[in-house]
C-alpha positions in Angstrom: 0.0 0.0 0.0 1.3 3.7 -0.5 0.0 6.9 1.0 1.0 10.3 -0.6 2.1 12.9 2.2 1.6 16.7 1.0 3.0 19.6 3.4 2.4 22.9 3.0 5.0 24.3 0.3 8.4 25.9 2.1 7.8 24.2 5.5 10.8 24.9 7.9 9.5 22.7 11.0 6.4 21.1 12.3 4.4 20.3 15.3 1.5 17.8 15.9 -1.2 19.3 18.7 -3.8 16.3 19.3 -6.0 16.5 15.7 -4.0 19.2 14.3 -0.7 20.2 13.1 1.1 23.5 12.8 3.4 24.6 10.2 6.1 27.1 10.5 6.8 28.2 6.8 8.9 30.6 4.4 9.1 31.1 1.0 12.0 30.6 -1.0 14.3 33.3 -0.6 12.1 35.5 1.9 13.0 36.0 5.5 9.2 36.4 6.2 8.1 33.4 8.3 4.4 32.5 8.5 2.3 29.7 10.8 0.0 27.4 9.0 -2.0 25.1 11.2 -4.1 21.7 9.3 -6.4 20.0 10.9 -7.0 16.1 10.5 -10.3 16.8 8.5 -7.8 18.7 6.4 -8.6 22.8 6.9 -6.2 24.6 6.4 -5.7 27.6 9.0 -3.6 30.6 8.3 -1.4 31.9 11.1 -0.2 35.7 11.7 3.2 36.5 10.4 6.2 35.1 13.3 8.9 37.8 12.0 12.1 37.6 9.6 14.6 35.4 9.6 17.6 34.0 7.5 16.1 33.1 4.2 16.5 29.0 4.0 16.5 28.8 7.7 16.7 25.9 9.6 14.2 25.4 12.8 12.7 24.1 15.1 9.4 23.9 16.8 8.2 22.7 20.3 4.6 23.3 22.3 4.2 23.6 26.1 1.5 24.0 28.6 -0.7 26.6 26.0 2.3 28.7 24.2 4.4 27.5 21.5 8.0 28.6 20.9 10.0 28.3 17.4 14.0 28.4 17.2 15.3 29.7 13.9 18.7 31.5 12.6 18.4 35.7 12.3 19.0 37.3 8.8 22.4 38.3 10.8 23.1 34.9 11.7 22.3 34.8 15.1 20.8 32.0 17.1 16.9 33.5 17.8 13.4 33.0 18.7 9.7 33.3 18.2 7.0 32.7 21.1 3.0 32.6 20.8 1.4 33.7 23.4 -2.6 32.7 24.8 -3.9 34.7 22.6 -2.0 33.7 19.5 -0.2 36.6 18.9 3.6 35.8 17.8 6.6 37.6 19.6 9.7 38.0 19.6 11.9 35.9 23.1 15.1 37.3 24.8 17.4 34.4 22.8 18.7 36.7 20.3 19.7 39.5 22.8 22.8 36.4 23.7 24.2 37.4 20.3 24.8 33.9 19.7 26.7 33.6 16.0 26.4 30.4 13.7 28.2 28.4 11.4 27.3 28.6 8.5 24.5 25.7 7.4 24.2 25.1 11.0 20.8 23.4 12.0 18.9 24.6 15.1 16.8 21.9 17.4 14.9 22.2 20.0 13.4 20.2 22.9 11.3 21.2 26.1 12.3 18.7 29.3 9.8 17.1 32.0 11.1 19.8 34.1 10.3 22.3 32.2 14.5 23.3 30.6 14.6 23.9 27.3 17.6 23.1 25.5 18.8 24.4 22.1 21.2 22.8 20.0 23.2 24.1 17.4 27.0 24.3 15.7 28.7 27.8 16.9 30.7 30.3 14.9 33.7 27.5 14.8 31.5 25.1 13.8 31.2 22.8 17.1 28.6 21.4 18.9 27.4 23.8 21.0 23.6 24.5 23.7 22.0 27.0 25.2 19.2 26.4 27.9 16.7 27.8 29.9 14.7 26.9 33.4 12.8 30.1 33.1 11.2 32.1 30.2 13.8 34.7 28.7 16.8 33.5 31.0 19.1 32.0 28.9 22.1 30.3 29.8 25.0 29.0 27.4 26.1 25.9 27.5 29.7 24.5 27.5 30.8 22.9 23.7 30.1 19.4 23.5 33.6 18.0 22.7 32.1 14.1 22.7 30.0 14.7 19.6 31.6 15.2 16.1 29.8 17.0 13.6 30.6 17.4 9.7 29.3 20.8 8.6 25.6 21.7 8.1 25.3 17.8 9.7 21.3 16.9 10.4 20.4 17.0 14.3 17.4 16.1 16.3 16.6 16.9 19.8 14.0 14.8 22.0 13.9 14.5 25.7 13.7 10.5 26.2 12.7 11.0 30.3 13.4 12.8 32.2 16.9 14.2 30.3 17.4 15.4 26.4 19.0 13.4 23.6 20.6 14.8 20.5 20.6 12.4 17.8 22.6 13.6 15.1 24.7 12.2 11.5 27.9 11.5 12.3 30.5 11.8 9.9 31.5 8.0 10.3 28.0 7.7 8.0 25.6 6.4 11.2 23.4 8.2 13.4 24.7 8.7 16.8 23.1 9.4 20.5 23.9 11.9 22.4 22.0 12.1 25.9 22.5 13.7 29.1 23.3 11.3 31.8 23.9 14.2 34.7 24.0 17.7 35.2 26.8 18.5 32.7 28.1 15.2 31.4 26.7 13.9 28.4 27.1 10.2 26.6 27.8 9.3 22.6 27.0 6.2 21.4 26.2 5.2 17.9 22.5 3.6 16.7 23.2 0.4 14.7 21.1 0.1 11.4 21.0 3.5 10.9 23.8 3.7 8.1 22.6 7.0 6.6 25.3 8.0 3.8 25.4 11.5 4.2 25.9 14.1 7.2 23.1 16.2 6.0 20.3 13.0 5.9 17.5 14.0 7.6 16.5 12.3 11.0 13.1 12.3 12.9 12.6 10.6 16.4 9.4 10.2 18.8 9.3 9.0 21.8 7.8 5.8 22.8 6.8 3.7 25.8 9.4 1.3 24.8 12.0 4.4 24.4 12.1 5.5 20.9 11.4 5.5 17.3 13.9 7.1 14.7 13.3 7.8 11.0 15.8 8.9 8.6 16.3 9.1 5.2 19.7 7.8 3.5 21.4 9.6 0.8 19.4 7.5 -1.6 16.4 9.6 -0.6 14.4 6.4 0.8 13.1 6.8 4.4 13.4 4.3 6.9 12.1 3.5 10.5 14.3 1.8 13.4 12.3 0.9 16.6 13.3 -2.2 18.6 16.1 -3.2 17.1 14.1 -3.5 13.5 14.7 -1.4 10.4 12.0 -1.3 7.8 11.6 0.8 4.8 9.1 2.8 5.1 8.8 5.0 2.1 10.9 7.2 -0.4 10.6 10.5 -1.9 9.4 11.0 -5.7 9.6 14.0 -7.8 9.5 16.1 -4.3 6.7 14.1 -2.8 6.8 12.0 0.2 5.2 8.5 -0.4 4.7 6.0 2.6 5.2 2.4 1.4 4.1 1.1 4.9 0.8 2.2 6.1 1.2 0.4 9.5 4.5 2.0 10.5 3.5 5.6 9.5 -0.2 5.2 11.9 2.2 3.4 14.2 4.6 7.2 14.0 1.5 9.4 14.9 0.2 7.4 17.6 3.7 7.6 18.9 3.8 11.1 18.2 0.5 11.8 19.6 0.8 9.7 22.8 4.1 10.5 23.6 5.8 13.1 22.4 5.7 17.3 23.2 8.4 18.0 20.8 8.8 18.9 17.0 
């Protein structure tokens, strides 16, 4: 069986919110970020303007308690982001007044812990692994470099907080996916994810949380999609002429139930 997946044109990062899901999205080569929200009987909602931001951004979205914050790279290159408030009016947060500076094709991910921290990853001026956190809104504090992860430039990253500490999973230049998790207060652990032999630095990776720990999608440099949950890899769909086809219907229900269930991240 196959099932088509369509996403609004331009999309920068996603987040699923029980029956709908909310877009954050920019045209090619415009700074101007704009919020799309579908719901599952397919309406398409059309979300106030965020702000500006480096044209081909990368970014990452996360939901908590009723606001929603999005972490993106400013047209001058600096780490920044974008909160929405109650009443659904965007805003700019206090990350960018850090003056954080990027390498260049540096991704930007995101994840909110059980105790509230939010920790963004990202690869700093000299191109190393780098985080900032916060324990409360608009105080930021920057993180030391993470020497135990090793990054080729503009390499994919995904942050999820597997409870009750955050993970990075990220490419790794030796071609797999590797773990990187918090195991205290300032040490961190790198392993590497058998069966995850991705090709390329910049393949893109997707994880959820599960009961069971995790699932992890990512797609190889062949442009075909696979899931790894429980020590099994299964091919679960490829992308054709720019669209996104599931070959395995159970696996992609078996995704959003994970997502849904378990999961208050991008």
């Amino acid at each position: 069986m196959n099932r088509e997946i369509l996403v609004p044109k331009g999309t920068v990062a996603y987040i699923q919110d029980g029956n709908f899901v909310h877009y954050i999205c920019q045209d090619n080569g415009s700074p101007e970020l704009r919020g799309i929200t579908l719901s599952s009987e397919g309406r398409t909602t059309a979300n106030a303007t965020l702000g500006f931001a480096l044209p081909g951004t990368p970014g990452s979205y996360i939901l908590f308690e009723e606001m929603r914050a999005f972490y993106c790279v400013s047209q001058n290159n600096i780490l920044q982001e974008f909160l929405l408030d109650e009443d659904l009016t965007w805003y700019e947060g206090g990350l960018q007044d850090e003056g954080i500076k990027l390498a260049p094709n540096s991704g930007v991910t995101a994840t909110r812990t059980s105790s509230g921290s939010i920790f963004v990853f990202f690869q700093n001026e000299g191109g190393n692994l780098q985080y900032v956190y916060s324990d409360e809104p608009d105080e930021w504090q920057i993180g030391d470099e993470l020497e135990e992860a090793k990054l080729g430039s503009g390499a994919s990253m995904y942050a999820v907080t597997l409870k009750p500490l955050p993970h990075l999973f990220y490419a790794h230049p030796d071609g797999y996916i590797h773990d990187l998790a918090m195991v205290s207060d300032g040490e961190w652990d790198d392993s590497r994810i058998e069966l995850t032999d991705v090709g390329s630095v910049q393949s893109k990776i997707f994880v959820v949380p599960t009961k069971l720990g995790y699932g992890l999608e990512f797609e190889n440099s062949k442009r075909e999609v696979y899931a790894v949950h429980n020590k099994e890899r299964v091919l679960i769909g490829k992308y054709v002429g720019g669209v996104y086809k599931h070959e395995d219907v159970e696996t992609f229900i078996w995704q959003l139930r994970a997502a849904v269930d378990d999961s208050d991240d991008e």
